[in-house]
C-alpha positions as CSV (number, residue, x, y, z in Angstrom):
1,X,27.8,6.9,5.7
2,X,30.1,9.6,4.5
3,X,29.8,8.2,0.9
4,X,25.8,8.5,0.7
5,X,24.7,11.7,-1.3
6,X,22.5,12.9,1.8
7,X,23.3,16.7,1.9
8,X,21.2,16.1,-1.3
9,X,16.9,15.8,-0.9
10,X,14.4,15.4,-3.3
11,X,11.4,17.2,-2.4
12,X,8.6,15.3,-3.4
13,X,5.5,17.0,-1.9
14,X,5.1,20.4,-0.4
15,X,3.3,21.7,3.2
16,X,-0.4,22.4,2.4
17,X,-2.8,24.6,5.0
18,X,-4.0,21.9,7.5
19,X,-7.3,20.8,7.3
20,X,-9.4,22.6,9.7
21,X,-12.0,20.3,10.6
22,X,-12.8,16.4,11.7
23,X,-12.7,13.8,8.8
24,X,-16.6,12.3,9.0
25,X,-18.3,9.5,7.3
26,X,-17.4,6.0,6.3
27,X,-13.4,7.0,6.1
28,X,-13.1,7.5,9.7
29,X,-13.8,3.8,11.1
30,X,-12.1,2.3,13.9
31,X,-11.6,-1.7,14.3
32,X,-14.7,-2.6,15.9
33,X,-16.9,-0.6,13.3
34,X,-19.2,-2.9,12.1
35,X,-18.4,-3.7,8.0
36,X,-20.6,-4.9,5.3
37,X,-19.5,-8.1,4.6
38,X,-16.7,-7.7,6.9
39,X,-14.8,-5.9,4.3
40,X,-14.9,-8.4,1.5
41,X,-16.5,-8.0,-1.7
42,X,-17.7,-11.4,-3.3
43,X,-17.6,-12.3,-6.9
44,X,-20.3,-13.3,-8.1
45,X,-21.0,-16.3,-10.5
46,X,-21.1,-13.5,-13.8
47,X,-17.8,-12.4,-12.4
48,X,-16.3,-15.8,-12.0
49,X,-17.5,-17.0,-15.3
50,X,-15.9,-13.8,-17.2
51,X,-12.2,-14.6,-15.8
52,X,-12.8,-18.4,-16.3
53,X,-13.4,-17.0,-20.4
54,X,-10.2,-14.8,-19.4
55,X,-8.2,-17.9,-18.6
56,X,-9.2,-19.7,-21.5
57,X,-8.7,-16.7,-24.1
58,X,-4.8,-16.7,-22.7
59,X,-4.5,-20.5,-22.7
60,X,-5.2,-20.5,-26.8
61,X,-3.3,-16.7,-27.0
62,X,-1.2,-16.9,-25.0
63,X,0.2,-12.8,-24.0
64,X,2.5,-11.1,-22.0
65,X,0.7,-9.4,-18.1
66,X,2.2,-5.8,-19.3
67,X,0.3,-6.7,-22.8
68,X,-3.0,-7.0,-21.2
69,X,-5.8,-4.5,-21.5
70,X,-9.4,-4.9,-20.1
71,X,-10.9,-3.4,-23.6
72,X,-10.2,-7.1,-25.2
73,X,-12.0,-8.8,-23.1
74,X,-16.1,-9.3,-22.3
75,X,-16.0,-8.4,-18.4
76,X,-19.2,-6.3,-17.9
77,X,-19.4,-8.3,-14.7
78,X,-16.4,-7.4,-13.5
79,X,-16.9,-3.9,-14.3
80,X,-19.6,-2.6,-12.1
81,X,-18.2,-4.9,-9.3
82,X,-14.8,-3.3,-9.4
83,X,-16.8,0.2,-9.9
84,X,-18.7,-0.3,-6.9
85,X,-15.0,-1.0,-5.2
86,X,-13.2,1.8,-6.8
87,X,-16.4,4.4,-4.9
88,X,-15.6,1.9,-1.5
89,X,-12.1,3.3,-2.0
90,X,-12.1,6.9,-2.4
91,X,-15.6,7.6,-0.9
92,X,-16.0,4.7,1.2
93,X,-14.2,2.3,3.9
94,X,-10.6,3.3,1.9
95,X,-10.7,-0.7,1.4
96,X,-12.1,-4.0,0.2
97,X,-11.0,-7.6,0.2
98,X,-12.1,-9.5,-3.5
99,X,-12.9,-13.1,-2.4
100,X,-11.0,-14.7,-4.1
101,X,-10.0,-15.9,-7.2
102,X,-10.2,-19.6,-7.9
103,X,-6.7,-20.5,-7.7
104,X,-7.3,-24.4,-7.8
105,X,-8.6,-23.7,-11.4
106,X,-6.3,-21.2,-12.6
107,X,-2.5,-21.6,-13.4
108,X,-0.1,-18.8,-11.7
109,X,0.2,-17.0,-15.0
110,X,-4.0,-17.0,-15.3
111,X,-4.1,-15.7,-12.3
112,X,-2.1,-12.9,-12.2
113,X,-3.7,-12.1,-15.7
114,X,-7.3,-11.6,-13.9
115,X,-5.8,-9.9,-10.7
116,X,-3.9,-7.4,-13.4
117,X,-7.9,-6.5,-15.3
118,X,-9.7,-6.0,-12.2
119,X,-6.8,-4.1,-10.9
120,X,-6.9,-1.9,-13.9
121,X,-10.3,-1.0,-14.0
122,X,-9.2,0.6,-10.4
123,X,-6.3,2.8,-12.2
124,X,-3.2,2.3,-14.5
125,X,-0.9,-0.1,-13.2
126,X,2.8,1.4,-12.4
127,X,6.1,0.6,-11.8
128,X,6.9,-0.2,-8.4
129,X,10.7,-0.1,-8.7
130,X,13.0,1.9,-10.7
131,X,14.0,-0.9,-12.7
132,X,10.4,-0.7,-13.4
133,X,9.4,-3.7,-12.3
134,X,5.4,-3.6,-12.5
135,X,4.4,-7.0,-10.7
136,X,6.0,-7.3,-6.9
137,X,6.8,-11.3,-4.9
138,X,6.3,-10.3,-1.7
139,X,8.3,-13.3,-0.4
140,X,10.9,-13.5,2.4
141,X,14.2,-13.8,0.4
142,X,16.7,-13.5,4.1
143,X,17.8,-10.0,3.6
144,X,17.6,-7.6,6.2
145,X,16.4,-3.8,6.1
146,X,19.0,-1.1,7.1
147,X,19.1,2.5,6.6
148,X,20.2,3.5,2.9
149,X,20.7,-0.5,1.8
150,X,17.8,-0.4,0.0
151,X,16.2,-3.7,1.1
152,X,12.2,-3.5,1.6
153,X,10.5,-4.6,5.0
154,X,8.2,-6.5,2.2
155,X,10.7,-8.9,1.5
156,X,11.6,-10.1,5.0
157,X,9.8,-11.8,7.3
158,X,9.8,-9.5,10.0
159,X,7.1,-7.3,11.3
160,X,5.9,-4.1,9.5
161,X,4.6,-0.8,11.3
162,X,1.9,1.1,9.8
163,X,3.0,2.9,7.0
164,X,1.5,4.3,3.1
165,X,3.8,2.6,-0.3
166,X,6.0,4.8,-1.5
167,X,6.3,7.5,0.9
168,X,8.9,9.1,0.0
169,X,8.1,9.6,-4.0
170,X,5.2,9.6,-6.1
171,X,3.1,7.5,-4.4
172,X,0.6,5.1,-5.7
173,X,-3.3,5.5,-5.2
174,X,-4.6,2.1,-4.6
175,X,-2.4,-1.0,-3.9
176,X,-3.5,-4.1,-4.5
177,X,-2.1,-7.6,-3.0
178,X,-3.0,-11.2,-4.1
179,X,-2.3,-14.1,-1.8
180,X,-1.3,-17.3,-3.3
181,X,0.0,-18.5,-0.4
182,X,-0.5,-17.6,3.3
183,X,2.5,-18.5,6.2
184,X,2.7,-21.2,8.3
185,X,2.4,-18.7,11.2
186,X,2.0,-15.0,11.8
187,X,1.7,-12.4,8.4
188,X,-1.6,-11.2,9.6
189,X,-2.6,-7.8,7.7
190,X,-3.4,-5.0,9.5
191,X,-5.0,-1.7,8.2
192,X,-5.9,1.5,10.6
193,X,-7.7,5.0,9.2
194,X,-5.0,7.7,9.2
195,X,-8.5,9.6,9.0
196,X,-9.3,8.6,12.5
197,X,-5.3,8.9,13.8
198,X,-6.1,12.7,12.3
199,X,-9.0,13.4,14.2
200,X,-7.8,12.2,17.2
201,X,-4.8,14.1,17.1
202,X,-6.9,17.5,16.5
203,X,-8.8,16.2,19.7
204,X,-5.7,15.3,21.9
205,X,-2.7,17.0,20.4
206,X,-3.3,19.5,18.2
207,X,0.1,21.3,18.8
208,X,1.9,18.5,17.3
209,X,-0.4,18.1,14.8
210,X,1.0,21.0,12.8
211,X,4.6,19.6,12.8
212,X,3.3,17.1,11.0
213,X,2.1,19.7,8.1
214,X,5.9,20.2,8.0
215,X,8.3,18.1,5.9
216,X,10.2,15.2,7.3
217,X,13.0,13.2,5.8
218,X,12.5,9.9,4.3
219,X,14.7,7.4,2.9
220,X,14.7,6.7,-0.8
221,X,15.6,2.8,-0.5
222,X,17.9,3.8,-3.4
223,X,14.8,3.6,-5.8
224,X,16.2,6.6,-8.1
225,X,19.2,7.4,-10.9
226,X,22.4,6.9,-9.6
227,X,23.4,10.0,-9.2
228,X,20.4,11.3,-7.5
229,X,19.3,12.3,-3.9
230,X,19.1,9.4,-1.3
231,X,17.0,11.4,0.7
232,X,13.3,13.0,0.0
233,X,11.4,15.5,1.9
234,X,7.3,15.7,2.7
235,X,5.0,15.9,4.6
236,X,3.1,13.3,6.6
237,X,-0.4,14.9,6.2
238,X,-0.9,17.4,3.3
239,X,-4.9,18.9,2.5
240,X,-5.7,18.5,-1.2
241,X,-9.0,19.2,-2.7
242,X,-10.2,19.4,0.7
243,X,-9.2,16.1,1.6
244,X,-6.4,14.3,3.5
245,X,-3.9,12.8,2.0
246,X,-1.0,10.6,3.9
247,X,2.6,9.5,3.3
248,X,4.0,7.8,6.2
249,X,6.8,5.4,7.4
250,X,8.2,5.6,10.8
251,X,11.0,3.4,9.8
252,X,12.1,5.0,6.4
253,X,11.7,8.7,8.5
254,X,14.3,7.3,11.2
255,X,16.7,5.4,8.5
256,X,17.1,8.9,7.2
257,X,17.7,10.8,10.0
258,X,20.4,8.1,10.8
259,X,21.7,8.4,7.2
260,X,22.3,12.5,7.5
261,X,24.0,12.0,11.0
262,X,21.1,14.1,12.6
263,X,19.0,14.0,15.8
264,X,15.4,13.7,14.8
265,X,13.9,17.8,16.0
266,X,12.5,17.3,19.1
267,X,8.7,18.3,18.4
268,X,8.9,15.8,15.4
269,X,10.3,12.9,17.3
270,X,6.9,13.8,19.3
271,X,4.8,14.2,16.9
272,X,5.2,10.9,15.6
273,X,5.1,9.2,18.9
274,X,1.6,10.7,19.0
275,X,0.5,8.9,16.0
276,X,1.8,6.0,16.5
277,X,0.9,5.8,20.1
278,X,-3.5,6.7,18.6
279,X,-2.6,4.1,15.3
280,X,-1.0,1.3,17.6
281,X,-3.8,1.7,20.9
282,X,-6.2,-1.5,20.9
283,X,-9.7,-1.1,18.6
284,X,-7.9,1.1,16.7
285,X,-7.0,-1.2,13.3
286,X,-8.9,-4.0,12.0
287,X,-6.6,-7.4,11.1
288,X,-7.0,-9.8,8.6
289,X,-5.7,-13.5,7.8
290,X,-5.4,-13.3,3.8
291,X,-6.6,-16.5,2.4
292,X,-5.6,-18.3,-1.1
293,X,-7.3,-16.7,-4.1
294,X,-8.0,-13.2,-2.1
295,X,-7.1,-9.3,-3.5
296,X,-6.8,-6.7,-0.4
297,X,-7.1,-3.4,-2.3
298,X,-6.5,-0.5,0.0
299,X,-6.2,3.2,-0.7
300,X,-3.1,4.0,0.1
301,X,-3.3,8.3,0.7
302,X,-5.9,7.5,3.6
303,X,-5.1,4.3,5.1
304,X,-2.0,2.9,6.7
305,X,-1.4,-0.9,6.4
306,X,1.1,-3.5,7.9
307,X,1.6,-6.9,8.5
308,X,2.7,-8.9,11.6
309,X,6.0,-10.9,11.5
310,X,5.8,-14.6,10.2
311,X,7.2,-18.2,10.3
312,X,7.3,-19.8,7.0
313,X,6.2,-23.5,6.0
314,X,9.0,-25.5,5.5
315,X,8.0,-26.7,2.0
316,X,9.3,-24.5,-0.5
317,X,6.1,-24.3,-2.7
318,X,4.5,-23.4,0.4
319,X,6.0,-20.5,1.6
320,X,3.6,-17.1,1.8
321,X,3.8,-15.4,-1.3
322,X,1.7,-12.5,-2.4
323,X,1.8,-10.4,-5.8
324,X,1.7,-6.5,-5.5
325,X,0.3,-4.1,-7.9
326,X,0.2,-0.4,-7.5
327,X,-2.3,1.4,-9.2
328,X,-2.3,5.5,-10.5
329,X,-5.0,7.8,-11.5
330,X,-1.9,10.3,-12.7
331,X,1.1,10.8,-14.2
332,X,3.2,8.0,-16.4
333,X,3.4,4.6,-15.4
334,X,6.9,5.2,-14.9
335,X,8.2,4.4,-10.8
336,X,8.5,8.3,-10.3
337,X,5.9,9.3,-12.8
């Protein structure tokens, strides 16, 4: 590794006074708390009808995704439904599923065009790469994810641990997946409350909880100029506005303490093993199996998500595939704002 940059870190968020108290309300849920609808959020036949006129509009103008704004098009529907989700995410559960899009109706290009407007009404859609690549395949493509190679656990088909997008930059406030097609086997979604993981840490650990006030490394997945750090520094939990906000990957935190040659501190290597032993304990999470034609929208500074490993159909125009979006309430759209 003596070629990597990593004497070099961006820091990307400082410490913050802890938050002194437990998070209450709808935020802090664990699995077996009961949930409207089970999470989902149904579109209704106004909705429906609005992104049918959406599909048609595109199929006689035809327009670029990036192009698209919700302003051209009549989707009062749509609105106050995807209002009603955007208070469920920052006030609410931290999630909701949109069931679903009518795929059978809708070519790929349609429906990524009606996923991109009710997305939007959530926040501005941004870059998710440096490249700035603003619409993510989440597909297995082979490659394998090793410290500082830059290759994303999202494009495997191995297992994911809990963990917030974008850790280790400016992260994104809501992201958004759309399943076009499920696996054969496996990929089930997982989401857990870093709410609750906070609370229960104040309860059972609260010594650890301060380390992780502090910053930790994180690697960069080479998302960044050429010439700049590998490495980035935050912290996991951070206080803003009163409120808790989260950036965490395990695996990212280790690849980068494996990429600077050093032994994780000792009361950080613990603190972690805390939260992950409260996220990972059973009844903690809630798991769902994504369907064709459903959105997951979660809020990514208060919930961790994940996915389980997977076995692909063997028919290529049947393997899982899901499109990300990433969604901001600040900055540019640019990947690092």
């Amino acid at each position: 590794m003596s070629d990597l940059r990593t004497d070099d870190v961006k820091v990307v968020g400082t410490p913050t006074e802890m938050l002194d108290r437990d998070v209450e309300g709808d935020a802090a849920w664990v699995g077996e708390t009961p949930f409207p609808g089970d999470g989902k959020v149904f579109l209704s036949d106004a909705c429906l009808g609005e992104l049918r006129a959406v599909a048609q509009t595109l199929r006689e103008n035809p327009l670029p995704l990036l192009a698209l704004s919700q302003d051209d098009f009549a989707l009062d529907a749509c609105s106050t439904l995807m209002a009603e989700v955007k208070h469920t995410l920052d006030d609410g559960l931290g999630f909701a599923i949109i069931d679903r899009l009518p795929l059978d109706e809708l070519s790929t290009e349609e429906a990524e065009a009606c996923y991109w407007l009710l997305g939007s009404m959530l926040g501005r859609p941004v870059a998710q790469k440096y490249d700035g690549l603003m619409k993510y395949d989440v597909r297995d493509t082979g490659a394998q994810p090793l410290a500082g190679n830059g290759v994303r656990s999202s494009i495997t088909n191995k297992g994911q641990s809990y963990h917030t997008d974008n850790a280790f930059d400016m992260a994104p406030d809501y992201v958004g997946l759309m399943c076009f097609q499920p696996s054969m086997e496996g990929g089930v979604s997982g989401l857990v409350s870093f709410q609750t993981v906070h609370n229960e840490l104040r309860k059972r650990h609260p010594d650890l909880l301060e380390r992780l006030y502090k910053p930790f490394y994180f690697d960069r997945q080479r998302e960044h100029a050429e010439d700049d750090a590998l490495i980035s520094q935050t912290p996991v939990f951070r206080c803003i506005d009163g409120r808790l906000s989260v950036r965490f990957s395990e695996r990212l935190i280790e690849q980068a303490f494996e990429m600077r040659g050093e032994a994780f501190d000792a009361e950080g290597r613990k603190a972690i093993d805390a939260m992950l032993e409260i996220m990972n304990a059973p009844g903690m999470d809630k798991e769902f199996a994504f369907e064709r034609g459903q959105i997951q929208i979660v809020n990514n500074t208060r919930l961790g998500h994940r996915r389980t490993a997977f076995k692909d159909w063997p028919e290529p125009e049947r393997k899982r595939h899901l499109v990300r979006l990433w969604f901001r309430n600040s900055g540019r759209p640019f990947y690092a704002g």
